[in-house]
MMTF fields as JSON, N, C-alpha, C and O atoms, coordinates in Angstrom:
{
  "mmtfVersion": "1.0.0",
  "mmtfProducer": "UNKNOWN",
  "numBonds": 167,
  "numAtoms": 168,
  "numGroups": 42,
  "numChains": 1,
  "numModels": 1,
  "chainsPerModel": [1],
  "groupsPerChain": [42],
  "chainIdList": ["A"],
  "bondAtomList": [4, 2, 8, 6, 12, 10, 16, 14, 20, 18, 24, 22, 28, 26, 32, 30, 36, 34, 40, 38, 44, 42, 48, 46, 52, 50, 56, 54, 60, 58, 64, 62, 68, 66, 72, 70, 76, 74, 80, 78, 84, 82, 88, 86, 92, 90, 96, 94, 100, 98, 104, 102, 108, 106, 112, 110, 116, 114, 120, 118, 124, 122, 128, 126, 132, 130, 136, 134, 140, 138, 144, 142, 148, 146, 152, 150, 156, 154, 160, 158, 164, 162],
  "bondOrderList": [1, 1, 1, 1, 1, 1, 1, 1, 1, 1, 1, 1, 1, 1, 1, 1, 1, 1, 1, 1, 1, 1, 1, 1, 1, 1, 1, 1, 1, 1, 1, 1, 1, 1, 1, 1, 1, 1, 1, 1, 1],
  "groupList": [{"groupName": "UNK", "atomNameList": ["N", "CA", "C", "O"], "elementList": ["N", "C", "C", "O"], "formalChargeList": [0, 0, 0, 0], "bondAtomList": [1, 0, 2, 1, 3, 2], "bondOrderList": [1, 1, 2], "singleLetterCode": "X", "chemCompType": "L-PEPTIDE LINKING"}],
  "groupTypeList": [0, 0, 0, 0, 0, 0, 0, 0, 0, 0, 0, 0, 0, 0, 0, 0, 0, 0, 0, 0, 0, 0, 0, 0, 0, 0, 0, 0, 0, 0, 0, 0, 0, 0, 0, 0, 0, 0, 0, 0, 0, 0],
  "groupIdList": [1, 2, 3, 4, 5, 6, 7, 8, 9, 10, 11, 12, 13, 14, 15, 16, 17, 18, 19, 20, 21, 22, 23, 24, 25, 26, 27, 28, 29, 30, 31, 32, 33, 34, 35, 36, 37, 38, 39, 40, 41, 42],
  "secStructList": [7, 7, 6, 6, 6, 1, 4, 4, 4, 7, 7, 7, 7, 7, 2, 2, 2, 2, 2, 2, 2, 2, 2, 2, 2, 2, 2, 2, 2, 2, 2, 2, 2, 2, 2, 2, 6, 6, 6, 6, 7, 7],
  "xCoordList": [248.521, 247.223, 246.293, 246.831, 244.802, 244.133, 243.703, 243.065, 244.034, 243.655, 244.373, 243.898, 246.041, 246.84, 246.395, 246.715, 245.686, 245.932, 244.988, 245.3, 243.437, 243.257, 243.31, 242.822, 243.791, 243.938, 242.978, 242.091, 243.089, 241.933, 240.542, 239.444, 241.076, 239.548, 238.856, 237.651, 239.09, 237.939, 238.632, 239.653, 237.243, 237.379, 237.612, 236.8, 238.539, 238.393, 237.836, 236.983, 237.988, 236.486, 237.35, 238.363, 236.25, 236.402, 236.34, 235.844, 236.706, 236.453, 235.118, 234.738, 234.341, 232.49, 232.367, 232.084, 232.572, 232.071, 232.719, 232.076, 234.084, 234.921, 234.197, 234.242, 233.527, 233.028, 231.628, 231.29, 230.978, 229.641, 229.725, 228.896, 230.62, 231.463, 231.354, 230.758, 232.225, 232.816, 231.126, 230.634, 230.41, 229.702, 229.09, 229.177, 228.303, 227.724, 227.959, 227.081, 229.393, 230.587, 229.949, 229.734, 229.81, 230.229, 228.75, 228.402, 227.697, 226.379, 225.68, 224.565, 226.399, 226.272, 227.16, 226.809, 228.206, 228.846, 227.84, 227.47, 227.546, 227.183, 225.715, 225.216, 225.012, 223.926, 223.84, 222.877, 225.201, 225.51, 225.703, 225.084, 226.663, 227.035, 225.484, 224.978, 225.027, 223.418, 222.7, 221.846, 222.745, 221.97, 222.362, 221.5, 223.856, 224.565, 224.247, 224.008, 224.213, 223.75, 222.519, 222.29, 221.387, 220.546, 220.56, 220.423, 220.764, 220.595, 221.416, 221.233, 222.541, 223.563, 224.308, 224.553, 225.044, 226.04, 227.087, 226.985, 228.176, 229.768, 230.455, 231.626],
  "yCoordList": [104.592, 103.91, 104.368, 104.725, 104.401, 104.938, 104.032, 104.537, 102.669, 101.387, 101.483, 101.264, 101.887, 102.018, 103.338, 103.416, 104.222, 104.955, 104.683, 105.021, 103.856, 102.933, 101.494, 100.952, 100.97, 99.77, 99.008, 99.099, 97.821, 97.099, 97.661, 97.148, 98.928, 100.308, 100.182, 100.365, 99.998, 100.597, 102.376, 103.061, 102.367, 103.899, 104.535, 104.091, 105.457, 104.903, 105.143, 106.014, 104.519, 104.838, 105.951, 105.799, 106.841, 107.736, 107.002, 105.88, 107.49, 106.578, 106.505, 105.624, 107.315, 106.971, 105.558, 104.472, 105.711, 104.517, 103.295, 102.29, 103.095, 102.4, 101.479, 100.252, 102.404, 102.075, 101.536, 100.36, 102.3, 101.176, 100.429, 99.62, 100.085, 98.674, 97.442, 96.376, 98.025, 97.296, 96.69, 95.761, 97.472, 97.097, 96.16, 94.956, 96.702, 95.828, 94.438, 93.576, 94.224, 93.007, 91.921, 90.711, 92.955, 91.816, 91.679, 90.5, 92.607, 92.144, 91.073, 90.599, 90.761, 89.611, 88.123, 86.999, 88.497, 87.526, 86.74, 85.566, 87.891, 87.09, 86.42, 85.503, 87.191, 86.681, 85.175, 84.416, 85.019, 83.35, 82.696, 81.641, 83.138, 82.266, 81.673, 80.555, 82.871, 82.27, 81.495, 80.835, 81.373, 81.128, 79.735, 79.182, 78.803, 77.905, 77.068, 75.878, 77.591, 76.981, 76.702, 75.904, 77.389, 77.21, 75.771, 74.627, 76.241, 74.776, 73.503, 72.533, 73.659, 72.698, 72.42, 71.235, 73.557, 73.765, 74.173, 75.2, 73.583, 73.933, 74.177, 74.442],
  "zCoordList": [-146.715, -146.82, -145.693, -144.645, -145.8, -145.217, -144.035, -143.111, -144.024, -143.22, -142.417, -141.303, -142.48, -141.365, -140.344, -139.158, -141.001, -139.822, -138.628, -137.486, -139.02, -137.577, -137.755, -138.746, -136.981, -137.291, -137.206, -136.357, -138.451, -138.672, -139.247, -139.461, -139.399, -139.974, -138.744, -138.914, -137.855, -136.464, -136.16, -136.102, -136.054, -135.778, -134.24, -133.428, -133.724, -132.46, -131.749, -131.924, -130.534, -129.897, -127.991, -127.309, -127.961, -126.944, -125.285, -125.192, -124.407, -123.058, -122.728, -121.957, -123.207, -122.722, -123.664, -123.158, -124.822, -125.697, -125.418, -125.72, -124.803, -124.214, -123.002, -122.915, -122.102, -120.835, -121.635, -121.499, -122.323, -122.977, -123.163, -122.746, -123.824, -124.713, -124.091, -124.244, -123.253, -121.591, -121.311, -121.951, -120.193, -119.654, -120.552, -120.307, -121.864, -122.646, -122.788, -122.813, -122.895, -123.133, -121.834, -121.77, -120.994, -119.07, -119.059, -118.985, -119.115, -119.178, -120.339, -120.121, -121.514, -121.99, -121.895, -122.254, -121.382, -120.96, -119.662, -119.646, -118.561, -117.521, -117.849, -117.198, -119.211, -119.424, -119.949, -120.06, -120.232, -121.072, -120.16, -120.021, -119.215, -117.897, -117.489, -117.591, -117.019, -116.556, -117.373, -116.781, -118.346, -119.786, -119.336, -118.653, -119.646, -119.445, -118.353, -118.557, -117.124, -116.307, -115.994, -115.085, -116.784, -116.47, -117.246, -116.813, -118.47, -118.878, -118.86, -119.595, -117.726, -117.545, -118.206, -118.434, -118.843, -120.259, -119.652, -118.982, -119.716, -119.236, -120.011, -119.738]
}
């Protein structure tokens, strides 16, 4: 089957796109953190 050979059908991804990923991931995370507190959301 063609699904097993990546799993879940993601295609994979190279270490540059890895590290985009990444950063992208932590720069919206911390944007919620801030987001949260601003508005006193725990």
């Amino acid at each position: 089957m063609a699904v097993s050979e990546n799993k879940g059908g993601r295609p994979r991804l190279d270490n540059t796109t890895k590290v985009k990923v990444v950063e992208m991931y932590q720069k919206q995370a911390y944007t919620a953190k801030e987001i949260a507190s601003e508005l006193d959301i725990s």
